[in-house]
N, C-alpha and C positions, 0 to 999 in steps of 0.2 A: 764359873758364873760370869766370868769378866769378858768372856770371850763372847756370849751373843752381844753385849754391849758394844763392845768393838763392831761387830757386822751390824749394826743397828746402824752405828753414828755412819759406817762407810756405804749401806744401805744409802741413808739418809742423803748422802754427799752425793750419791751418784744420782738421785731422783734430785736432787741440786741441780744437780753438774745439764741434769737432762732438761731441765727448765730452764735452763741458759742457754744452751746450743738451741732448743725450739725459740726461743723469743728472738735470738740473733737471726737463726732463720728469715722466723719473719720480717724481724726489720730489714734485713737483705733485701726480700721479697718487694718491702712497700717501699724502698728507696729507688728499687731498681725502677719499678712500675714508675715513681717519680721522674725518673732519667729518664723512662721512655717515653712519658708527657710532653715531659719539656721539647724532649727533638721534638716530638709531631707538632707543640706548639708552633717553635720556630718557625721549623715545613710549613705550617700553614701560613704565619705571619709575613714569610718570605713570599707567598704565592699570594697571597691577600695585599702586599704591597707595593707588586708588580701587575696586579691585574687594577688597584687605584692609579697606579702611573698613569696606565693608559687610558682609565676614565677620563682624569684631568685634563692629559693630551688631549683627547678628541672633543672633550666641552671648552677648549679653549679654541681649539681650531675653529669648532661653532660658534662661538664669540666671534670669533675677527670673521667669517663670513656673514654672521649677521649684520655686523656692521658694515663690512665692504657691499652686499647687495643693499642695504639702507643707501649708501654713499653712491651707488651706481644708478638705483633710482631716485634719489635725487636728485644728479648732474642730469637726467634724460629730463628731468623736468624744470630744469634751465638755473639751478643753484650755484653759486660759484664754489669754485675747489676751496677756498679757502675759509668759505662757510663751514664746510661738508665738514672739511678737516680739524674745525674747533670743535663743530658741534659732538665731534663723533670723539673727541679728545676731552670734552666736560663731559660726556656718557660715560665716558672708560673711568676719570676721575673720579666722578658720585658713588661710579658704581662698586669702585676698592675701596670709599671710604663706604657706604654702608656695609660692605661684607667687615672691613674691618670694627666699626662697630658690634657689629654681630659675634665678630671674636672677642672684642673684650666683654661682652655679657657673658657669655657661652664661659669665659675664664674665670667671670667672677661667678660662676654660678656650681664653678666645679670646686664646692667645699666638700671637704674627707672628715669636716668635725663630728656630724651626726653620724657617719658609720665608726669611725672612731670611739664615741661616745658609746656606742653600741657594744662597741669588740669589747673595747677597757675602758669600764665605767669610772668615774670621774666619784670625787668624794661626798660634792656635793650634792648627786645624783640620789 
């Protein structure tokens, strides 16, 4: 009589044992998927930061030709160089203090408290 009890408990162990190797599986399965994320993240992130470089580049190169043809028609219309050259150097000026402005709004605006709040509610919530 002791003996089905025995194949019961070893039964039981291996219908265990099988529930462990399937969960390991999967977690295998959904880490891997995660590693394979992450590369194509990178890959993309890498491509995505290389094709901004040269956004930058070429809107900067467009800046200084806006202002050199600015500066070119206004010496044809009899301005002195030295006008041209402040004026064109308080343009430049305004113009990285208002971007810069823009980044510290932009900075103060990126608060993580409300999704925070969200993720892990807080006590007083």
């Amino acid at each position: 009589m002791e003996t089905p009890q025995h194949s019961d408990s070893s039964q039981k162990k291996s219908d265990f044992d099988e529930v462990i190797d399937s969960h390991k599986s999967w977690l295998k399965s959904v880490l891997g998927l995660g590693a394979l994320e992450a590369k194509l993240w990178v890959t993309s992130s890498a491509q995505l930061l290389a094709l901004m470089c040269g956004v930058i580049f070429l809107l900067l190169t467009t800046w200084l030709l806006i202002i050199a043809s600015i500066a070119a028609l206004a010496w044809s219309y009899g301005f002195s160089l030295e006008a041209i050259l402040v004026t064109a150097t308080l343009v430049t000026f305004l113009s990285s203090i208002v971007l810069l402005y823009l980044v510290k709004r932009t900075l103060k605006s990126m608060n993580f408290a409300r999704t925070l709040d969200a993720i892990i509610p807080t006590d007083g919530d």
